[in-house]
Structure formats: structure tokens, C-alpha cells
N, C-alpha and C positions, 0 to 999 in steps of 0.2 A: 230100071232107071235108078241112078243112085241118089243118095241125099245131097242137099247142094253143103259144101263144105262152110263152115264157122270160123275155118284158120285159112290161114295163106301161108305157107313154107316158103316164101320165096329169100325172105332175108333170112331162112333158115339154111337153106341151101348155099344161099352164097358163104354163109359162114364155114360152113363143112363142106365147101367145094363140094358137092353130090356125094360125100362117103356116106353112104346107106347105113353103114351101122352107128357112126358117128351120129346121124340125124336121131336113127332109132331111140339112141340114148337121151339125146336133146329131149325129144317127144316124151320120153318116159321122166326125166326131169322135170317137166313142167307138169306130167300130171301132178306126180308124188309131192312137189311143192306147190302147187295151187292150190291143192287140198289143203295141204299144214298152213298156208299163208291164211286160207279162206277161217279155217279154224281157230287160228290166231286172233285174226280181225273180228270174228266174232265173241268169242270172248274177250276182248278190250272195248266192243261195245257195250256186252253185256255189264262192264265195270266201269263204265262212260269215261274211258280211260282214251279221253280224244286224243291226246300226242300220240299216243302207241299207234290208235288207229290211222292217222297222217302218216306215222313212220311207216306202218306197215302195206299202206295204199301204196305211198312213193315207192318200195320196196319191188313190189309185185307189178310194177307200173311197165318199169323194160322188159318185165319175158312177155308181159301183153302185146305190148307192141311189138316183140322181138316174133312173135306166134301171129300177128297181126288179125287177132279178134276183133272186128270193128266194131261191133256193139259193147263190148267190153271193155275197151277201151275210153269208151264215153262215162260207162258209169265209172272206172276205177277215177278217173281226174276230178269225177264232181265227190263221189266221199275224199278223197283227199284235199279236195279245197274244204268242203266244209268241216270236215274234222279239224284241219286246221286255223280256219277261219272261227270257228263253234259257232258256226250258223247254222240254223236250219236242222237242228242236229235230228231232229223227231224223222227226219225222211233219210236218215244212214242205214238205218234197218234194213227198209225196203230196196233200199239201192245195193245194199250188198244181197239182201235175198236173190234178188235178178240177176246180180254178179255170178253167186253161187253157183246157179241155176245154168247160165250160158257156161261158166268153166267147166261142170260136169256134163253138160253137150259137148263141146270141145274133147274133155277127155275121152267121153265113149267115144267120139268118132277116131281119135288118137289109138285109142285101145284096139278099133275094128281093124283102122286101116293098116297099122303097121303090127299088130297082134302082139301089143305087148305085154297082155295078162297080168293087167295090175287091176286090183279093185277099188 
């Protein structure tokens, strides 16, 4: 029995009309930049440097939904509203810890299914 999937390729596919290696590479893109994004963002919180981290939510906002993470896509709109609103800003932590947390589920399952041997 497999695991239930965290992404939907379907608007990935349409983009790369089903070229298998085109997508492969797509896949392996989002991991390698989710990490640097996720990394990013946290060091701009860690320097409460909320514009950065607004820009860098909005930034990483279309390969979410381009990858169609649905839980992920809930927490990326609420740190970007509040970074850039600087509301609430005490709960960005934990909204990006959980972010974190689902992009490296995504990526493992990224890494299984298409074997892209990235760490």
C-alpha cells in the first residue's frame, strides 16, 4: 500500500505536456529551491526582517500551488499576509516550522518517486 501523495502534478504535467524528463527536472527544482526559499525565510525571521520574509512567502507562493500542496499552500498565504501586515508576527515561526516540515515530506516523496537523489 503506498503513501497517500502531498503534491498533485497535474498542472505540472500540463505544463510539460507529460515529458517525463522535463517534469523530472521540474521536481528536482522545487526540491533544491524550497529548501534555499525555506532557508531564506528563516533567516529573515530570525533578523525580523518582515519585508524579506513577505517577499520571500509571495516568491515561493507559485511553485506551491504550481506542485499543488494543499496544506502548504494555506500556511505559505497566512506568513505572507502577516509578514506583510506585521500582525501576529509571534505565530511566523511556527507557521514556517510546519511549512518546513510538509516541503520535506513533499520532497522525500519527490526524491522516492522519480529518484532524484538529491538530499
Amino acid at each position: 500500500m503506498s503513501e497517500q501523495k502531498l503534491y498533485d502534478l497535474t498542472l505540472v504535467n500540463q505544463v510539460a505536456k507529460g515529458n517525463a524528463v522535463f517534469i523530472k527536472k521540474l521536481c528536482a527544482a522545487f526540491v533544491t529551491g524550497s529548501r534555499e526559499a525555506m532557508d531564506e525565510m528563516s533567516h529573515a525571521i530570525a533578523a525580523a526582517n518582515w519585508p524579506e520574509v513577505g517577499r520571500l512567502a509571495h516568491k515561493v507562493k507559485s511553485t506551491i500551488d504550481t506542485m499543488n500542496i494543499v496544506e502548504a499552500k494555506v500556511l505559505i498565504r497566512e506568513i505572507e499576509a502577516l509578514a506583510i501586515q506585521q500582525q501576529s508576527l509571534e505565530q511566523v515561526p511556527a507557521l514556517l516550522s510546519r511549512l518546513q516540515e510538509m516541503i520535506n515530506a513533499v520532497s522525500a516523496q519527490l526524491n522516492a518517486d522519480f529518484d532524484l537523489k538529491l538530499h
